[in-house]
C-alpha positions as CSV (number, residue, x, y, z in Angstrom):
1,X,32.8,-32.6,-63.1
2,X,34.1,-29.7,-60.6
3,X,34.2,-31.1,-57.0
4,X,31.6,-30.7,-54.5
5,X,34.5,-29.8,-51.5
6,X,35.6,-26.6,-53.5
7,X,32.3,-25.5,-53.3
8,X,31.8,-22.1,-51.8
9,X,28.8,-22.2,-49.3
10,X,27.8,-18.5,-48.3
11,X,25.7,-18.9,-45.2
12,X,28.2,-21.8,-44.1
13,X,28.8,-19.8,-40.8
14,X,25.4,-19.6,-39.6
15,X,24.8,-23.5,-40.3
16,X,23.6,-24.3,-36.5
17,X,21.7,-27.7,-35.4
18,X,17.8,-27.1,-35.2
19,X,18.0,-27.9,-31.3
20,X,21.1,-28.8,-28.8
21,X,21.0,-31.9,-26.7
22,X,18.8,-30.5,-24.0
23,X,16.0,-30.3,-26.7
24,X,16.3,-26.5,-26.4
25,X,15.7,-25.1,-29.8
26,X,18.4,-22.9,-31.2
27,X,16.2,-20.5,-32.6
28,X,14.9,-19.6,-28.8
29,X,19.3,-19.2,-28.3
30,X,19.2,-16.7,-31.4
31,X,16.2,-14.5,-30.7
32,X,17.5,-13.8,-27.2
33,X,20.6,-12.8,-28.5
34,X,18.9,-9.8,-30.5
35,X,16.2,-9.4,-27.7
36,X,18.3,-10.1,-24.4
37,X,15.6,-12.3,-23.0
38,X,15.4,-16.2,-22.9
39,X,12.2,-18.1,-21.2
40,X,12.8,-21.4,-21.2
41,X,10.2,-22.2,-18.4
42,X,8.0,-25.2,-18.3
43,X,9.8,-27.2,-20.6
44,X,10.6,-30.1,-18.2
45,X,14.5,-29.1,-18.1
46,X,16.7,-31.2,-15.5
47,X,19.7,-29.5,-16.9
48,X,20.5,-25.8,-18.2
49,X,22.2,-26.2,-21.6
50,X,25.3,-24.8,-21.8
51,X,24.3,-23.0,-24.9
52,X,22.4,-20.7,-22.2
53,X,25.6,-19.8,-20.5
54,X,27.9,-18.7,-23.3
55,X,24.9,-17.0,-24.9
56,X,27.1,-13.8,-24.7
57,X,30.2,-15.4,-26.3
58,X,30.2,-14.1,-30.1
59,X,31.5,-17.2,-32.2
60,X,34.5,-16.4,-34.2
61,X,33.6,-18.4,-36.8
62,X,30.0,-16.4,-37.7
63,X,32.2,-14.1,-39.1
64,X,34.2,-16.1,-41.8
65,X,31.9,-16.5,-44.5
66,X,29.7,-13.3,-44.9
67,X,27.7,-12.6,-48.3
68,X,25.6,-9.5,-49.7
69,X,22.5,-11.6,-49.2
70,X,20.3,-11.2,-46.3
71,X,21.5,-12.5,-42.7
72,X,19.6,-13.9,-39.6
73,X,22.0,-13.9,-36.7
74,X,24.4,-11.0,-37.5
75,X,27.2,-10.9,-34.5
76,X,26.3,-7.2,-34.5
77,X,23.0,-7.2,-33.8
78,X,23.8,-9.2,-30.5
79,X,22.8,-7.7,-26.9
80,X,23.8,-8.9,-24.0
81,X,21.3,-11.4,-22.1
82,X,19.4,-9.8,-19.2
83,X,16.3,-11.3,-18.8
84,X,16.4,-15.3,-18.1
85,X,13.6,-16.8,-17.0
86,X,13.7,-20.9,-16.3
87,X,11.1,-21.4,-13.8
88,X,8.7,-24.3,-13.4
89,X,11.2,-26.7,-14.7
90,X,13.1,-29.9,-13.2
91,X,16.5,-28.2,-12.3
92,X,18.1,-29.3,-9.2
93,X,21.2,-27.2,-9.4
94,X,22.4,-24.1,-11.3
95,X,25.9,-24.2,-13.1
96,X,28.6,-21.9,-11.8
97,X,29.3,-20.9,-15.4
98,X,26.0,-18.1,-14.7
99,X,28.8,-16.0,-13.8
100,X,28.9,-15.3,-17.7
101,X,25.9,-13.7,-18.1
102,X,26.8,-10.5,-16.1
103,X,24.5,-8.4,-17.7
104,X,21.5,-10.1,-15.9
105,X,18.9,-7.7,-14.8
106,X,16.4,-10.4,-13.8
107,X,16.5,-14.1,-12.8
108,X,13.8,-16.2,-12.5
109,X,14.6,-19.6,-11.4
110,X,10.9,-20.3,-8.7
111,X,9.3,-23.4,-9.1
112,X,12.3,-25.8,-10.0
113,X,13.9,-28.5,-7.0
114,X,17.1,-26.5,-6.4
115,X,18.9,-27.0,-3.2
116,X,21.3,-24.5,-3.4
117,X,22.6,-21.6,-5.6
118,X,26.1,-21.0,-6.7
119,X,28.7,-19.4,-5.3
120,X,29.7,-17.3,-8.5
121,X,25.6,-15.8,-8.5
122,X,28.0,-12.9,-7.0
123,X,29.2,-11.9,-10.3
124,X,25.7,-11.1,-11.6
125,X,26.0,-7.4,-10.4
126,X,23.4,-5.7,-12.3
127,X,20.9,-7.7,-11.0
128,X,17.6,-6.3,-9.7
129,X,15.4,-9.1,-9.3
130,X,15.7,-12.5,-8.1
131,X,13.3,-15.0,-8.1
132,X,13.8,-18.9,-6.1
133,X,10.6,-19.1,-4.4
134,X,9.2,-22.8,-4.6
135,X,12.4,-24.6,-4.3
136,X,14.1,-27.0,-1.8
137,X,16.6,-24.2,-0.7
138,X,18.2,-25.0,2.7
139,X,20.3,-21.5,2.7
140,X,20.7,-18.2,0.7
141,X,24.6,-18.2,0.2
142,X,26.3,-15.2,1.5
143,X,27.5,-14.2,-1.9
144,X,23.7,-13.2,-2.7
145,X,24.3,-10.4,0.0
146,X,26.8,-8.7,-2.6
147,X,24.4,-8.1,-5.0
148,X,23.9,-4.4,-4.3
149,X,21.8,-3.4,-7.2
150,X,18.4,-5.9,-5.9
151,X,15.3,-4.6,-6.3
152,X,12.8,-7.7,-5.6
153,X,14.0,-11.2,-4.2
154,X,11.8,-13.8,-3.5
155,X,12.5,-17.3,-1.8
156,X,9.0,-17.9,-0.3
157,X,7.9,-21.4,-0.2
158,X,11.7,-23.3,0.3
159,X,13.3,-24.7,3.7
160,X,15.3,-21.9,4.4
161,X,16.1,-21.8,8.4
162,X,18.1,-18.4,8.8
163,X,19.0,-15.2,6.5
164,X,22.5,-14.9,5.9
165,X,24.8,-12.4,7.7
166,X,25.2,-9.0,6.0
167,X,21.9,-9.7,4.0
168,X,21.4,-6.2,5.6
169,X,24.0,-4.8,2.7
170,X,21.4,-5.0,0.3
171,X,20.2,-1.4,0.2
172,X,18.5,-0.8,-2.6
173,X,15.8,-4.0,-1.7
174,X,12.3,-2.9,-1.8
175,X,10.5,-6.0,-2.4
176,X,11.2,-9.1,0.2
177,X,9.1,-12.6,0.0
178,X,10.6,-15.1,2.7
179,X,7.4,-16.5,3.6
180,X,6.7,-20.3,4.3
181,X,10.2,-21.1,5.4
182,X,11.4,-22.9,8.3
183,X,13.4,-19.0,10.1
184,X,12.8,-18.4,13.4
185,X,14.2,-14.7,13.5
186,X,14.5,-12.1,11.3
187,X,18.3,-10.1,11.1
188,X,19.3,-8.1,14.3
189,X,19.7,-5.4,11.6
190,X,17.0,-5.4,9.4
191,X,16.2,-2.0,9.5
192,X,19.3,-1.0,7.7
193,X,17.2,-1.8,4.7
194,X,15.8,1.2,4.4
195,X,14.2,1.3,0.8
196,X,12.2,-1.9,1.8
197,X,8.7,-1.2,0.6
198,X,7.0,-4.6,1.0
199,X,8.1,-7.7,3.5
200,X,6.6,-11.1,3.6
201,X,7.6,-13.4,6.5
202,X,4.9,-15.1,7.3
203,X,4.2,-18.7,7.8
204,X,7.5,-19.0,9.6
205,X,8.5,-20.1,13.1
206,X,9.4,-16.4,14.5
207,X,9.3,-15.9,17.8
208,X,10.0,-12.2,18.2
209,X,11.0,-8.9,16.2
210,X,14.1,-7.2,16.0
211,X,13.7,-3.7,17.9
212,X,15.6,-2.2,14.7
213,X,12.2,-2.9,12.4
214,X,11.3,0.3,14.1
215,X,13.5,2.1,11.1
216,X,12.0,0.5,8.5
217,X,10.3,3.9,7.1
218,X,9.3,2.9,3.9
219,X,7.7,-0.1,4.6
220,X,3.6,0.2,3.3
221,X,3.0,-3.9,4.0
222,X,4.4,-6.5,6.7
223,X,2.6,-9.6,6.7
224,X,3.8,-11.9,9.8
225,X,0.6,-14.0,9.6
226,X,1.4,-17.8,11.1
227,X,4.6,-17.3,13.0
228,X,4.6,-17.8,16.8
229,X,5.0,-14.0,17.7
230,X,3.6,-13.4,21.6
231,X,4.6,-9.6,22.0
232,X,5.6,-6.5,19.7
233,X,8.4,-4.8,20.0
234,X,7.2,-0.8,20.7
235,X,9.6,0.5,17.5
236,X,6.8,-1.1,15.4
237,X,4.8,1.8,15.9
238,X,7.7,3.7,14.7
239,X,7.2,2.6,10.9
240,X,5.9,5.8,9.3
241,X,4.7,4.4,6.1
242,X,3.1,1.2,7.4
243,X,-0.6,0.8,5.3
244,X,-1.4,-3.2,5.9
245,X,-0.1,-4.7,9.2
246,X,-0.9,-8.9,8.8
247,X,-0.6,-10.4,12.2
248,X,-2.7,-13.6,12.3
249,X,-2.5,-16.9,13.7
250,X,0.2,-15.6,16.4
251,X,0.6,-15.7,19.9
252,X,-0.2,-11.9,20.7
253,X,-2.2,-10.8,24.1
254,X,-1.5,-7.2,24.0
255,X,-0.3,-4.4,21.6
256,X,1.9,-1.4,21.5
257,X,1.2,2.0,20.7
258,X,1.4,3.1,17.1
259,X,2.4,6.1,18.0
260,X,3.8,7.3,14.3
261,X,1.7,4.7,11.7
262,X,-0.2,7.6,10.8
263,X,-0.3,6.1,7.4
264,X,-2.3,2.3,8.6
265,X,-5.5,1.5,7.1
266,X,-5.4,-2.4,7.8
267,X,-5.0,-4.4,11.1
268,X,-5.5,-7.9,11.0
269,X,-5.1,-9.5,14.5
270,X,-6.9,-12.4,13.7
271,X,-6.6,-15.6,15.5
272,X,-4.5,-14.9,18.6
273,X,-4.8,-14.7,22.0
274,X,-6.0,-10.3,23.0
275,X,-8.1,-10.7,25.7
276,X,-9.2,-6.8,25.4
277,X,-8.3,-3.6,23.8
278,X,-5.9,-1.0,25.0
279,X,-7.7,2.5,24.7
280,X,-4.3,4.0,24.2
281,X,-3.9,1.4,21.5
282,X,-7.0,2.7,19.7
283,X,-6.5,6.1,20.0
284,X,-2.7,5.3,18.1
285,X,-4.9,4.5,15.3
286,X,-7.6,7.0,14.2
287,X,-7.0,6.5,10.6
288,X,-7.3,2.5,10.2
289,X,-10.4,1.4,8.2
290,X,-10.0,-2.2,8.2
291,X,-9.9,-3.9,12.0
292,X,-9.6,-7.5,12.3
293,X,-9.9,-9.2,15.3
294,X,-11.4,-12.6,15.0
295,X,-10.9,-15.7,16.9
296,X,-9.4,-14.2,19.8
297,X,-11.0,-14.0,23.6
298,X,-12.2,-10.2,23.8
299,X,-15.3,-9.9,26.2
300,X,-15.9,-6.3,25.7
301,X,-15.4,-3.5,23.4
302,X,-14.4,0.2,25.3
303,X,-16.2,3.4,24.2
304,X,-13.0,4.3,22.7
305,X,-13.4,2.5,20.0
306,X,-15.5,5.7,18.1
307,X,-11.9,7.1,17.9
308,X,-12.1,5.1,14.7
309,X,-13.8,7.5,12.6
310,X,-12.7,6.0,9.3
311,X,-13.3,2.6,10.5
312,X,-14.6,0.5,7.4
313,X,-15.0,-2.8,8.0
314,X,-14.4,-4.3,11.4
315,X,-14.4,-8.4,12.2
316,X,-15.1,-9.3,15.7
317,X,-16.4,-12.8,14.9
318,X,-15.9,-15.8,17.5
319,X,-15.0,-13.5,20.3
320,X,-16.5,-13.7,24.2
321,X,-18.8,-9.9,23.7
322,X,-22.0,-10.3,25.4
323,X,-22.8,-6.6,24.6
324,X,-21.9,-3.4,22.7
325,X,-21.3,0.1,23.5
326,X,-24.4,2.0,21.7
327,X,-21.6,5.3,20.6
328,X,-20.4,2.0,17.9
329,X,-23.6,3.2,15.7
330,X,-22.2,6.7,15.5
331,X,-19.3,5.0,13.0
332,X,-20.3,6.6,10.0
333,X,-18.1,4.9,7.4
334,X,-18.9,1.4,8.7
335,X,-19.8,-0.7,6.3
336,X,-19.1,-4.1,7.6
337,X,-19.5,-5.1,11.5
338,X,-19.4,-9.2,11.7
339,X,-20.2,-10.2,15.1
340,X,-21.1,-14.2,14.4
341,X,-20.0,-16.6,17.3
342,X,-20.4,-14.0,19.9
343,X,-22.6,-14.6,23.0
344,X,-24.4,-11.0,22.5
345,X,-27.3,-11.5,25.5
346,X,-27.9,-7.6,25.2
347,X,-29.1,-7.7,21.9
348,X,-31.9,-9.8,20.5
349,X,-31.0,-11.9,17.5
350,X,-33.6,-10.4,15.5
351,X,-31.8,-7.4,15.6
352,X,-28.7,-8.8,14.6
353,X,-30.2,-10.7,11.7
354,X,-30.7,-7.1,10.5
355,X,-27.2,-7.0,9.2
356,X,-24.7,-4.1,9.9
357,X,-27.1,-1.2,8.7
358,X,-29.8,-2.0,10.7
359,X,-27.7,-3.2,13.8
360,X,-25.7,0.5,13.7
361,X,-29.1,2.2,13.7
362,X,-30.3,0.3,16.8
363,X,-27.1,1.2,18.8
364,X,-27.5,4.7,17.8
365,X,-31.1,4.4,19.2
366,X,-30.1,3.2,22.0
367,X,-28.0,6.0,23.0
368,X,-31.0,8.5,23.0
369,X,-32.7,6.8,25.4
370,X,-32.9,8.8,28.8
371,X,-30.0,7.3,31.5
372,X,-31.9,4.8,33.7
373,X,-33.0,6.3,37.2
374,X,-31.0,9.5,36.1
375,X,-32.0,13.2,35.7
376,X,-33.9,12.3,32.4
377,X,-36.7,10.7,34.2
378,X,-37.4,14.5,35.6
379,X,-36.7,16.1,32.3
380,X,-32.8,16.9,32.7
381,X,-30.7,16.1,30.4
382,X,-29.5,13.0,28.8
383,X,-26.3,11.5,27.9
384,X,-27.4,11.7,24.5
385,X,-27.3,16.0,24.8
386,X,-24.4,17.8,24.1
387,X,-25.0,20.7,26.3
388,X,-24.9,18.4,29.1
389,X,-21.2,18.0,31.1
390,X,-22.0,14.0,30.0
391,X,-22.8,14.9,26.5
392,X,-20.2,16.4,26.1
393,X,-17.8,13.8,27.2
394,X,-19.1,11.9,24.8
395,X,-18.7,14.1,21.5
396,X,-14.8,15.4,23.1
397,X,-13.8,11.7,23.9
398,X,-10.0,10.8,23.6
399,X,-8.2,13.0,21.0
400,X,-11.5,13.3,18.8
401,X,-14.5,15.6,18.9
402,X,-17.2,13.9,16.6
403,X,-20.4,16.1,16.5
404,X,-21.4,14.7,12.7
405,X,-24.7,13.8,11.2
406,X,-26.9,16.6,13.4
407,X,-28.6,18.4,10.5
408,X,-27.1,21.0,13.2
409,X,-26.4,24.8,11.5
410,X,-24.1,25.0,14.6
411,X,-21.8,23.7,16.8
412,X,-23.1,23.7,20.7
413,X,-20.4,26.5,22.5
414,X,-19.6,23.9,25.8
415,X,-18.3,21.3,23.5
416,X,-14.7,23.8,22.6
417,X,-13.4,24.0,25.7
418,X,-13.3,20.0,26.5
419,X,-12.3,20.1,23.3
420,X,-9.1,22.1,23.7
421,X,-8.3,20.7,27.1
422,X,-8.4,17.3,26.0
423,X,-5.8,18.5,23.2
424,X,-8.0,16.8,20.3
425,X,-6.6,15.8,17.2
426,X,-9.3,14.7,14.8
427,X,-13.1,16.8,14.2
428,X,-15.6,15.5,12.5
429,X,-18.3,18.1,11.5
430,X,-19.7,16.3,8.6
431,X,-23.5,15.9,7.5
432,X,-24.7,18.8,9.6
433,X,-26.2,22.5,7.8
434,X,-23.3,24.6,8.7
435,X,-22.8,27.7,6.2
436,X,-19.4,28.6,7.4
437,X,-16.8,27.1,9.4
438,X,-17.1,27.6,13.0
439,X,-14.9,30.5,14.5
440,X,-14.1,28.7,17.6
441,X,-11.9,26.0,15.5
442,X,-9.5,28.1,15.4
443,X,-9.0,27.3,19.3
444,X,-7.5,23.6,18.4
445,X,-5.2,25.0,16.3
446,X,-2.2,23.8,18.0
447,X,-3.3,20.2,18.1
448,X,-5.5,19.0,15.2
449,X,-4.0,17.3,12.2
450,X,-7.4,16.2,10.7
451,X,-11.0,17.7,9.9
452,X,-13.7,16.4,8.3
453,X,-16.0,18.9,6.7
454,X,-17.6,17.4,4.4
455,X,-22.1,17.3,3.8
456,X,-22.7,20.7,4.6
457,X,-23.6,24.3,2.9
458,X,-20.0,26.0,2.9
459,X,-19.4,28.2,0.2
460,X,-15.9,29.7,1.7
461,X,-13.0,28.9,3.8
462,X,-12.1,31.5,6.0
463,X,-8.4,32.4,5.3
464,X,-7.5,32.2,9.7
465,X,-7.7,28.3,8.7
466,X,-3.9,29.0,7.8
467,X,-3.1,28.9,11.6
468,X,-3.8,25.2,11.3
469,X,-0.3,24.8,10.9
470,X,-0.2,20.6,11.9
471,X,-3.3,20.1,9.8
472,X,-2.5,16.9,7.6
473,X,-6.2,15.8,6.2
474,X,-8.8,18.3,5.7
475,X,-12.2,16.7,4.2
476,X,-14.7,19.4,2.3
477,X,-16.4,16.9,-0.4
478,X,-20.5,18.2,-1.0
479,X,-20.3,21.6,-0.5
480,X,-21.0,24.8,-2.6
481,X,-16.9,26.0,-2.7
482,X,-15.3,27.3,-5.7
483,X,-12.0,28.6,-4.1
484,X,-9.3,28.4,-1.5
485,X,-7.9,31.3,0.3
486,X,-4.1,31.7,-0.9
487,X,-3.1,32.3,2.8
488,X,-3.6,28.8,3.5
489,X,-0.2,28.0,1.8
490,X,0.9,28.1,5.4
491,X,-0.5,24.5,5.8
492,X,2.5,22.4,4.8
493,X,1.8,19.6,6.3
494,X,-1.0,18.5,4.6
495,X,-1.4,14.9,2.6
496,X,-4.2,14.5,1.9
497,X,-7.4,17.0,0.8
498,X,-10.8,16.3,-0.5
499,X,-12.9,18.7,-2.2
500,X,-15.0,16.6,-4.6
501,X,-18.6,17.4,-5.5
502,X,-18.1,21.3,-4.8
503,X,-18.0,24.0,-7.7
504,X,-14.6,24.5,-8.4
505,X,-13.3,25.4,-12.3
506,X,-9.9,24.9,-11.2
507,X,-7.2,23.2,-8.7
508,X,-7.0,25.4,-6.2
509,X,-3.3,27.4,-6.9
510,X,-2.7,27.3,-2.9
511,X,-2.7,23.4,-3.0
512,X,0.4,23.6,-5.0
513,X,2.2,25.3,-2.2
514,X,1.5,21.9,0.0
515,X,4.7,20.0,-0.9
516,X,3.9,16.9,1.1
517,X,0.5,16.5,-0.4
518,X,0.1,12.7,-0.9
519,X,-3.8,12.8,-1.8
520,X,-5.9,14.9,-4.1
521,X,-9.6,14.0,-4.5
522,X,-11.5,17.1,-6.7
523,X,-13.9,14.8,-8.9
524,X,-17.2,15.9,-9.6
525,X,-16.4,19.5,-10.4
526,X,-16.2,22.0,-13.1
527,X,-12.4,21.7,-13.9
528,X,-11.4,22.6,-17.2
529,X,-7.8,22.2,-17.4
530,X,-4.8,20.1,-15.7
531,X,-2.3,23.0,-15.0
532,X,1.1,20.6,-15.3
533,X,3.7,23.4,-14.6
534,X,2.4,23.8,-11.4
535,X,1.2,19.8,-10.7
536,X,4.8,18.6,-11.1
537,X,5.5,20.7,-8.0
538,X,3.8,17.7,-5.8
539,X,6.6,15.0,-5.8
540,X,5.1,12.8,-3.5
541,X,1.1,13.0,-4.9
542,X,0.3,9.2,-5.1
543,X,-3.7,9.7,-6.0
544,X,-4.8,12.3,-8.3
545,X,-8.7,11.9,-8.6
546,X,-10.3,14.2,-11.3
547,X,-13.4,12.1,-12.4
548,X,-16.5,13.8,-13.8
549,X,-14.4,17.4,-14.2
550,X,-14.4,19.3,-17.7
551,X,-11.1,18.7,-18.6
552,X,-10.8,19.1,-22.3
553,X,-6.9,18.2,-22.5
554,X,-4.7,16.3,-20.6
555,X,-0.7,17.3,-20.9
556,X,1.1,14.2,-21.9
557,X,4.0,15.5,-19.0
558,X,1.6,14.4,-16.4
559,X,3.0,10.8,-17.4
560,X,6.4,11.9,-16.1
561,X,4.6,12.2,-12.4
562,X,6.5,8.8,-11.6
563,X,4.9,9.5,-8.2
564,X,1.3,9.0,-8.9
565,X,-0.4,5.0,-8.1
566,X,-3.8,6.2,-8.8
567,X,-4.9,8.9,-11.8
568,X,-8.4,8.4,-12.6
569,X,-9.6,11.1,-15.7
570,X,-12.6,9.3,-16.5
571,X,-15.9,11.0,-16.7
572,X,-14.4,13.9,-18.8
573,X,-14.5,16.2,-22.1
574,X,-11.1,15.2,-23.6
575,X,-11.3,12.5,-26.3
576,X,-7.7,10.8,-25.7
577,X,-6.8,8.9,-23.7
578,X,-9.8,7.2,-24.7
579,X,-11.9,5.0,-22.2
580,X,-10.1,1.8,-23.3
581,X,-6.6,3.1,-22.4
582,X,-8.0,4.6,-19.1
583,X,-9.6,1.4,-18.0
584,X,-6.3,-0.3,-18.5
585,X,-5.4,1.3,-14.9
586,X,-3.1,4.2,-13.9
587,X,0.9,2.3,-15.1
588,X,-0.4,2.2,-18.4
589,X,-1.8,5.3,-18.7
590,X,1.0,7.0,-17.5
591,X,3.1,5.1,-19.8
592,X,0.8,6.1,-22.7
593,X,0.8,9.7,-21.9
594,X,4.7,9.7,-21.9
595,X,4.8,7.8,-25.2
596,X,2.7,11.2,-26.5
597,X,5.3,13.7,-25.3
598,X,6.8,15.4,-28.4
599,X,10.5,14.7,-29.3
């Protein structure tokens, strides 16, 4: 009988236990070497197996006994680990030997009780995101500041007490979570990070801001909520990009002047200690549609605040207000106006029971009402008249001219020259009956970077809009336009146009002259085509808006437009994308119409 040793065993050098000591099983260890990525999260691990760490190590011995038949782990077919997730286990420390697996691209290691990292975490230098939130860190070593390729680190929810020195080195950062720590400053140099996109330090100890957040350009969202902050440094209002500005449960009593956020839509001042409201302050931000200012000690609101013209929702609950300026009704866009725990004498609590609709429609009311003891009781006129020198105060007040919602087919000839004098920035013309755009605009040239058009009867633009040259939003939804005059291709500094619910069968051809246009809303039109040669030309369009056109087609290239965060198509003649792929949201179908691109 032939011998059972001399027997040749084919697949001999791909024997491999079923799982290793740790319990992890070896078939996880194999597929991550063909796919690059191991999650071993939530599997109760105390220790990393080293298994994990020499996953890039080709064993010699896989080699030696090859046969014709079919193979399952092929040494060839291995890729280099760079995906390792092991959060939500029981690890309290991470080996040194990670230094193996240079070809990490992410690391997820939140929700474990670490207390430190390891030194060699250096050597991971194609790492772009880092993940040790929900630990029991009491530092971030200084060799994580030499990993110059991070993308997105997070270490919310740990001990930490300071950032390390030179954690200004990491450049390329645009995502940073250090919230619900134990830091009581931010780096002297944080603004050298200047990709930063998002930072989270709130629920800290911070006391103050370095002046050098100022250069932070790119940042869109800052939350600082729950740190002990009692003044703003002035470069804050230096952060172009700034959307969402979190300031709650701090110390504040007064703000700076945002004099370059021309980008902020929300302010949330929550549960500090403002006492009242710098009109300068206000007329910084024109463009913010969500105000909070709960919980704080503000006994009056000035008429300033109708500078807010986009003003949304604003939260004035638990305050010390005991009245309201009546011009708050002539807010258009509000929506929401909470005024609970307020002791409002002026205004009877039926009224306010009506909610913000009814409440807006008693201030405005109120401001038609003839001036006690004034001219009006004679007949004069009342503050409520523009032709008046005090109606007119009131529709040229600060750096806006509002003169909306009229039914008016013009606009009164007194109101320009306040207008001009007082170097106004933002008009508001909508809702009236105007046919054509008034002549006189033309006088505010110099000065005005927004105009809202939109609710009348225009049919054209007049092409001496091109002196406009500062103009940044111009607003013409529900008109009767079908074209723009070519000559406005002067008006490079727009972001942002609106021309929905008009009559146009095409984009407009000047609009692709505006380089720095951000925002494009034309839905509700008779667009038939999506002219991508001459779309691509808009490298920093984030919102493309083309609902309820006639577009037949759309150009797979337009999922190459990297740049766009909202594309909404719905509403349309084309058959693909089909309604399920558009409702899966803009990243997806862009990635759907790239997958469509011919090879």
């Amino acid at each position: 009988m032939a011998s059972k040793r001399g027997r040749l065993q084919p697949r001999a050098g791909f024997q491999a236990q079923q799982q290793d000591s740790s319990g992890v099983p070896m078939g996880l260890i194999k597929q991550a070497r063909k796919s690059g990525t191991l999650n071993l999260s939530n599997r109760d691990l105390t220790t990393v197996p080293d298994s994990v760490w020499h996953i890039n190590i080709n064993d010699p011995s896989e080699g030696k006994s090859l046969s014709m038949d079919a193979v399952e782990d092929q040494w060839w077919d291995h890729v280099d680990l760079v995906k390792l997730i092991l959060a939500s286990n029981q690890l309290t420390e991470i080996s040194p030997q990670i230094s193996q697996l240079g070809a990490l691209v992410t690391l997820d290691l939140h929700d474990n009780q670490l207390t430190s990292l390891p030194s060699t975490i250096n050597e991971l230098q194609q790492l772009q995101k880092l993940n040790v939130s929900h630990n029991q860190l009491i530092e971030i070593p200084e060799e994580v500041c030499e990993l110059k390729q991070i993308l997105f680190f997070h270490a919310e929810h740990n001990n930490i007490q300071e950032l390390p020195e030179g954690f200004s080195s990491l450049m390329h950062i645009e995502d940073l979570d250090v919230s619900h720590n134990n830091l009581s400053q931010l780096p002297d140099d944080l603004g050298s990070l200047k990709k930063l996109k998002a930072l989270n330090a709130s629920n800290n100890q911070i006391t103050h801001l370095p002046w050098s957040i100022g250069s932070l350009k790119g940042v869109r969202t800052l939350d600082l909520t729950h740190n002990k902050l009692t003044e703003l440094p002035s470069e804050i209002g230096h952060m172009a990009a700034l959307e969402q500005l979190y300031l709650r449960h701090n110390q504040l009593t007064k703000l700076p002047e945002f004099k370059s956020t021309d980008a902020l839509k929300e302010l949330h001042l929550g549960n500090n200690q403002i006492k009242s409201l710098d009109v300068d302050v206000l007329k910084s931000i024109p463009g913010i549609s969500v105000l909070d200012l709960r919980d704080n000690k503000i006994s009056s609101l000035p008429e300033e605040i109708i500078c807010l013209q986009n003003l949304q929702r604003l939260d004035l609950t638990n305050n010390e207000l005991s009245s309201l300026p009546f011009r708050l009704g002539t807010l258009a866009n509000l929506k929401s106006l909470i005024l609970e725990g307020n002791p409002l004498r002026s205004i009877r609590r039926d009224i306010l029971s009506r909610g913000t609709v009814g409440l807006l429609k008693y201030l405005r009311s109120r401001i038609e009402e003839p001036a006690e003891g004034g001219d009006a009781v004679n007949g004069g006129p009342t503050a409520s008249d523009p032709s008046s020198a005090i109606g007119a105060t009131m529709v040229v007040s600060g750096k806006t001219m509002i003169y909306n919602d009229k039914k008016a087919s013009s606009i009164p000839a007194n109101l320009w020259e306040p207008a001009k004098e007082k170097e106004v920035t933002s008009v508001n013309f909508s809702k009236n009956q105007l046919t054509e755009v008034p002549q006189n605009l033309i006088l505010l040239s110099r000065t005005v970077v927004e105009i809202n058009l939109g609710f009348n009867k225009l049919s054209s633009i007049p092409s001496d809009l091109k002196m406009m040259t500062n103009l940044a939003v111009l607003d013409l939804r529900n008109n009767s336009l079908s074209g723009l005059p070519q000559e406005l291709e002067t008006l490079v500094a727009m972001r942002e146009l609106i021309i929905s619910n008009n009559k146009f069968s095409e984009i407009p051809p000047v609009i692709y002259s505006w380089v720095n246009l951000e925002n494009l809303l034309a839905c509700a039109n008779h667009i038939t085509e999506i002219n991508i040669s001459q779309l691509q030309k808009l490298t920093r369009l984030a919102t493309l808006d083309l609902q309820n056109n006639d577009i037949r087609q759309v150009p797979p290239e337009l999922g190459k437009m990297e740049c766009l965060r909202a594309l909404q198509l719905s509403g349309n003649a084309f058959r693909n994308p089909r309604a399920a792929v558009l409702a899966k949201g803009t990243p997806a179908l862009l990635e759907y119409l790239r997958d469509k691109i011919p090879t």
